[in-house]
N, C-alpha and C positions, 0 to 999 in steps of 0.2 A: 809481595803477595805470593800463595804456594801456588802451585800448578795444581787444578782442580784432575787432569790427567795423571792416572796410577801408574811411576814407571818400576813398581817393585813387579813382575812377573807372577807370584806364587798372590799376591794380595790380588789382582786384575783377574786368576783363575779363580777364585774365590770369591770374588763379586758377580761372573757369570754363572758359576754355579749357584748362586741365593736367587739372583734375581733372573736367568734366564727364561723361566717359565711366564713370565711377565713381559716380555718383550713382545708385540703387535708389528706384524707387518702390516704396513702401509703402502698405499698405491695409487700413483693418481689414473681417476676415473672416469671416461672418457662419457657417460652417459649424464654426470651430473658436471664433472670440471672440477671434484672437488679432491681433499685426499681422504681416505679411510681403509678399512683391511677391506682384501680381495672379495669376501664374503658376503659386504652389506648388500648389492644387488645381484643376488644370484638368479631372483625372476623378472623378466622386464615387465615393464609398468606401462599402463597407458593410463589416459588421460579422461577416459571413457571407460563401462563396460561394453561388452564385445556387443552384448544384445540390446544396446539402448544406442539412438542414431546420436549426434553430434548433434548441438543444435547451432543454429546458423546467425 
């Protein structure tokens, strides 16, 4: 079976240039546990709004 890894050089700079702009940092995230880009909670979230009490 071939090596699904490109070791030609000039073909490997050539794949990052087509498809670079497609690449998503990911991150794992300490508010949910899960992984996804830095981005998805940029506002914290409750559980509640601020002006309505919790009910018990």
């Amino acid at each position: 079976m071939d090596s699904l890894i490109p070791t030609n050089p000039a073909l490997q700079h050539e794949i990052e240039e087509e498809f670079g702009e497609l690449q998503l940092e990911i991150v794992h995230c300490e508010l949910c546990g899960d992984y996804h880009p830095p981005e998805l909670h940029l506002a914290r979230y409750s559980a509640f709004e601020d002006d309505e009490p919790a009910e018990a």
